[in-house]
C-alpha positions in Angstrom: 68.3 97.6 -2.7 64.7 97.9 -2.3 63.1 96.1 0.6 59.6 94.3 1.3 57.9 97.0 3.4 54.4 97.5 2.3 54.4 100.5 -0.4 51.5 102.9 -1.0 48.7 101.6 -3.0 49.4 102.9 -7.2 47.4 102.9 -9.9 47.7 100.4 -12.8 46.0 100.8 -16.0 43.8 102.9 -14.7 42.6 101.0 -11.6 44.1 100.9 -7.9 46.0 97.8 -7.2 47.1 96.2 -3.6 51.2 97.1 -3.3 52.8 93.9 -3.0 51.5 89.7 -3.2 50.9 88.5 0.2 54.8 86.5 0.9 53.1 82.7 0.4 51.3 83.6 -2.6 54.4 85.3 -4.5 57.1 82.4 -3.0 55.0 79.6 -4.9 54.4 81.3 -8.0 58.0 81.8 -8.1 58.8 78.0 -6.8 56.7 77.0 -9.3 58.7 79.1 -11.5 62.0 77.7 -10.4 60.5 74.0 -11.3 58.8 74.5 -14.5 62.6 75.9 -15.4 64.0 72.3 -13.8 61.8 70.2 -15.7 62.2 72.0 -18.9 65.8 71.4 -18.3 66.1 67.8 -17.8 63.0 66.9 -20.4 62.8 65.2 -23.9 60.0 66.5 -25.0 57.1 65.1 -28.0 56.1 68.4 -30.7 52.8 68.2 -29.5 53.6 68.6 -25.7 55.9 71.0 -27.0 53.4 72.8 -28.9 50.5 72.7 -25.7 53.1 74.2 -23.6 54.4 77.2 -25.7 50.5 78.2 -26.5 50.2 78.1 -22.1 53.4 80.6 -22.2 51.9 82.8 -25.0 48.5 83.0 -22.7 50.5 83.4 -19.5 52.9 86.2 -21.2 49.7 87.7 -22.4 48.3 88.2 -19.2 52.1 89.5 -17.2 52.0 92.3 -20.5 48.9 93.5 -18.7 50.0 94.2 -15.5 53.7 96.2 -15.9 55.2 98.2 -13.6 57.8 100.7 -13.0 60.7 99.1 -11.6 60.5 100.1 -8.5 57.2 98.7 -7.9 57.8 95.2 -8.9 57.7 92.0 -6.7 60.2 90.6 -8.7 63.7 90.0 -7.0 62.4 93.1 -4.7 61.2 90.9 -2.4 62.9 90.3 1.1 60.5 88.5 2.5 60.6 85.2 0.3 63.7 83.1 -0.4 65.9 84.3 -3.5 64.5 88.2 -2.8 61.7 86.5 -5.2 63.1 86.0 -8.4 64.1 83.0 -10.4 67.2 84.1 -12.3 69.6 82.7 -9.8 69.9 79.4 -8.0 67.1 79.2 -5.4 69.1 80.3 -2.0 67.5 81.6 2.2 68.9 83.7 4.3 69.5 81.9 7.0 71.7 84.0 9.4 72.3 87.9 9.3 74.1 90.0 10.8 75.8 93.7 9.6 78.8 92.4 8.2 78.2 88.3 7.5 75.5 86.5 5.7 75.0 82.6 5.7 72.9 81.2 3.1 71.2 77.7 1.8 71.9 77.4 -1.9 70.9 75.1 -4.6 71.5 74.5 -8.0 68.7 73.3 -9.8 68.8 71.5 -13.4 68.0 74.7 -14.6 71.7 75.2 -13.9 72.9 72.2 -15.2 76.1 72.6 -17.3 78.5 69.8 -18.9 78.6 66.2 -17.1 75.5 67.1 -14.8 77.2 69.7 -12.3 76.5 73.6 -12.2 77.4 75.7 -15.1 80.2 78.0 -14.1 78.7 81.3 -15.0 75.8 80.4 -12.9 78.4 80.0 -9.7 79.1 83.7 -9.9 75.8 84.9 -10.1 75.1 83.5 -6.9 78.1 85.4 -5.8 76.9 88.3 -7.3 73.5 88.5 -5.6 74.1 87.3 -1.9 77.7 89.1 -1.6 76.0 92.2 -3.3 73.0 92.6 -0.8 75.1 92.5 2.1 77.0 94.8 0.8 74.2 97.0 0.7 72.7 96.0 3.7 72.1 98.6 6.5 74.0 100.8 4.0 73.9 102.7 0.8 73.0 101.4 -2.3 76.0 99.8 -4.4 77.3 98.3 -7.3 79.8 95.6 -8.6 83.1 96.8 -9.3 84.5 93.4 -10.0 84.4 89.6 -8.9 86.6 87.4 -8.8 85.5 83.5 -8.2 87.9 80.5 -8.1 86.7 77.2 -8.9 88.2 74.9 -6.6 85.5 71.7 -7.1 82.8 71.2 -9.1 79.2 72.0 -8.0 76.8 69.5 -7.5 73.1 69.9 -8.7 70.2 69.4 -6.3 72.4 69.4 -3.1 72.2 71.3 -0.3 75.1 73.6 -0.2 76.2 76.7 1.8 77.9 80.1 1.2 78.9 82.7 3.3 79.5 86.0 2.9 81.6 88.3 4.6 81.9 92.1 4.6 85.7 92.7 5.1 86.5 96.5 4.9 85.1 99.6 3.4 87.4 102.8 2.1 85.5 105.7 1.0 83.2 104.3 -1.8 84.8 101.1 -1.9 83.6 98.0 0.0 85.3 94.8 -0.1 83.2 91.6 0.5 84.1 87.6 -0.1 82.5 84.3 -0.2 82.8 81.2 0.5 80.2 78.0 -1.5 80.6 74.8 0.4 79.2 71.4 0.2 79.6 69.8 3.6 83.2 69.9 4.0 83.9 70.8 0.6 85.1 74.2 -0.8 83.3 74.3 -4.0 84.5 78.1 -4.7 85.8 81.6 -3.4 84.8 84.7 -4.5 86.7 88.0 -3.9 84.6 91.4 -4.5 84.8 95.1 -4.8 81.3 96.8 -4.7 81.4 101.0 -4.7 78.9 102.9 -3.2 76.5 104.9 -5.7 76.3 108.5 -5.6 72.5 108.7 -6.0 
């Protein structure tokens, strides 16, 4: 997974552009992301709000199209210096303890999320998995990918609550590493994830 160290400048469209958004300046634009997403979410909106606000996204997309990168040089969830790795496609979540084999991480669902009766959709529940138990299992290591994962829903998830999961790296054989989790609110096992991530061979 790529990390946040500074890159060598490159050359976009013909001019020379600075590597990577200073961290505050890239977290807000992608907290401000995250709450546009939230608000759209929970809203009821009149056509012609709805109307001012899709011709602010056409001028917005008009000016990303202009400044595409390869993959590898993009901010976007490549960043491990702001919460979420800088990305808005999962819940927002911070690192907040690390070590080689364990991650503990703050988690929360937005409205973004929201599924039926106002708790988190359930396909958003493993994403979260996905990303956090993923990174540490390429952390200090090889790149990897999911094999499988395997979540149990033991409570419901609550929107806009602090919550918790940890993630722990159990064993690794060969290619194979084997990683679980563990989403919590307060005392409250919300759900358990079981995962296989293999080493890639490139």
């Amino acid at each position: 997974m790529p990390t946040s160290e500074v890159r060598p400048d490159r050359e976009i469209a013909g001019r020379t552009e600075s590597p990577i958004l200073p961290a505050p300046v890239f977290d807000r634009l992608i907290t401000e992301m995250r709450r546009f997403q939230d608000l759209l979410a929970g809203a009821a909106l009149p056509v012609a709000e709805a109307e001012q606000l899709t011709t602010l996204l056409v001028t917005g997309a008009s000016s990303l199209a202009e400044h595409q990168v390869p993959d590898v040089h993009r901010d976007f969830s490549h960043r491990r210096d702001v919460p979420s790795r800088g990305q808005s496609m999962t819940p927002w979540f911070e690192v907040v303890e690390r070590d080689h084999d364990s991650v503990v991480a703050q988690v929360r669902f937005g409205r973004f999320f929201n599924g039926v009766g106002g708790v988190a959709h359930g396909g958003a529940i493993p994403l979260i998995f996905d990303d956090v138990l993923g990174s540490l299992a390429s952390w200090e290591r090889s790149s990897s990918r999911t094999a499988y994962l395997n979540v149990s829903y033991l409570s419901v998830t609550p929107l806009d609550t602090p919550l918790i999961l940890e993630a722990v790296f159990e064993r690794e054989e060969g290619r194979k590493r084997f990683l679980r989790g563990t989403l919590r609110n307060g005392d409250t096992v919300c759900a358990q994830a079981e995962s296989l991530f293999v080493a890639t061979t490139i």
